[in-house]
Structures are given as structure tokens and as C-alpha cells.
C-alpha positions in Angstrom: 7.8 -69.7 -34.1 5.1 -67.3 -35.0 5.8 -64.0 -37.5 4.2 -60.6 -36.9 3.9 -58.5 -40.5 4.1 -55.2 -39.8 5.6 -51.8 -41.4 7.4 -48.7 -40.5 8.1 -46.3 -42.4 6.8 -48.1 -45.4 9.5 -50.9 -44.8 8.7 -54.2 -44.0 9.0 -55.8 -40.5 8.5 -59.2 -39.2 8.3 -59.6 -35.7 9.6 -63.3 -35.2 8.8 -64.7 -31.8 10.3 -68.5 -30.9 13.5 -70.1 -32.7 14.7 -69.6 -36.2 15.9 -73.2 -37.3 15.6 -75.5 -39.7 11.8 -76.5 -39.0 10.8 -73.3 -39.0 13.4 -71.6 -41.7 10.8 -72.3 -44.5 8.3 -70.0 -43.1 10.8 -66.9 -42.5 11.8 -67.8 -46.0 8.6 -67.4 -47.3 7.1 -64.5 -45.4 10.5 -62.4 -45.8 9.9 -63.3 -49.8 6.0 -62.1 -49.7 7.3 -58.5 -47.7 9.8 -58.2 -50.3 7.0 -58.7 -53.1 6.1 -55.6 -52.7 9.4 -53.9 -54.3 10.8 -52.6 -51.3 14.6 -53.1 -51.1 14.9 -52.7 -47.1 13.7 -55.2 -44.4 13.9 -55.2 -41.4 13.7 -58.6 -38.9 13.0 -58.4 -35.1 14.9 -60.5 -33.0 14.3 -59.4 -29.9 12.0 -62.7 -28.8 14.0 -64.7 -31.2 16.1 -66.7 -28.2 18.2 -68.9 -31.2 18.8 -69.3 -34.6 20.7 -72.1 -36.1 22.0 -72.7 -39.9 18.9 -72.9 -40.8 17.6 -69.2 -39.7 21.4 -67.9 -40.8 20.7 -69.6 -44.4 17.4 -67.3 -44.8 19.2 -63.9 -43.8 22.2 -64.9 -46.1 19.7 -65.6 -49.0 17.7 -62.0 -48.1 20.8 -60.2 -47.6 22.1 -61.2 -51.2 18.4 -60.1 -52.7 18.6 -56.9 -51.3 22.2 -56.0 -51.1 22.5 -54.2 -54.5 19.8 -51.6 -54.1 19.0 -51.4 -50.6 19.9 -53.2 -46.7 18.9 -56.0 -44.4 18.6 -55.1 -40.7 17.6 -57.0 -37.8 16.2 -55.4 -34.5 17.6 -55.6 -30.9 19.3 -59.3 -31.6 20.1 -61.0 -28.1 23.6 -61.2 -27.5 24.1 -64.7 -28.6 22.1 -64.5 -32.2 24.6 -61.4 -32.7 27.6 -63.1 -31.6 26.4 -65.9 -34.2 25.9 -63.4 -37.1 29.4 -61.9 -36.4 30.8 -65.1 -36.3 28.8 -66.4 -39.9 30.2 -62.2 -41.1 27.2 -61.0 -42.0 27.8 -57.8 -39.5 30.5 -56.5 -42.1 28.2 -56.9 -45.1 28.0 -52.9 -45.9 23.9 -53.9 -46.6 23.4 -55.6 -43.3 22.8 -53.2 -40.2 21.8 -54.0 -36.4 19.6 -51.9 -34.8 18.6 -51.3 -31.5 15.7 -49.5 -31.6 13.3 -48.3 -34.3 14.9 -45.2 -33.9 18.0 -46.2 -35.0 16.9 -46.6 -39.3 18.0 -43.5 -40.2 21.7 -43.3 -38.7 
């Protein structure tokens, strides 16, 4: 797995390219903790080359999710249709603080 750190809109975004799973969960962990450092409350997570994730990778957005949740939200960016089907499954979809964009374009609606 490799992680792109990136911004828009002076949010953080981390490009994740490869699997999310439980040897590579630690490094999400940590670089999803360093964007957050900065005392933004919004992050956002791009899935679109993330093929799977496994308990591991569901573990970290649980954890981020629950950091965030009270002042701000957790999004991740054009999911493939099995990760999505996974994070419905797990509920994070209905979490009022978790969105699921499909472009960039979509932050503001």
C-alpha cells in the first residue's frame, strides 16, 4: 500500500493505493493521525485504487470516524463497490459524520 498526503480545500486527503489490511492498517493509522495533527476536524480518504479492505482497514476508519465525529466528518472518495458494500454492511454509511463522495466536487453538498 502506498499513501499520497495531499489537501483540498485545507482538508486533509490521503490518496491510498493497494489494500487496507491488517499489515498495512498501522500505516493508515498513523498517517490519518499526523493529517489530523494539524487541528482539522474533516478528512477525507481516497479509495478509488484501494481494491480491499479487511478488519483491519475498517478498524482505522472506525477509530477516525469516532475522533472526528463531534466537531466535524470522515469521508472517503469514489469507494469501489465492494469496499462500499463492506462499510454499509460494518454501518459506518449511517454515521451522520461519515459521508461518500464521488468526486471532489461533491464536499460541499
Amino acid at each position: 500500500m502506498q499513501i499520497v498526503k495531499n489537501r483540498v480545500d485545507e482538508i486533509p486527503l490521503l490518496h491510498v493505493v493497494g489494500d487496507i489490511d491488517h499489515e498495512t492498517a498501522a500505516e493508515l493509522s498513523g498517517a490519518m493521525n499526523v493529517a489530523l495533527e494539524g487541528g482539522s476536524s474533516r478528512i477525507i480518504l481516497d479509495l478509488e485504487q484501494c481494491p480491499y479492505i479487511d478488519s483491519g482497514g475498517i478498524s482505522v476508519i472506525l477509530q477516525v470516524l469516532r475522533r472526528v465525529k463531534e466537531t466535524g466528518w470522515f469521508a472517503v472518495l469514489a469507494p469501489n463497490t465492494d469496499v462500499l458494500r463492506l462499510l454499509t454492511l460494518v454501518g459506518v454509511t449511517i454515521d451522520p459524520a461519515f459521508r461518500v463522495l464521488e468526486t471532489l466536487d461533491d464536499i460541499d453538498s
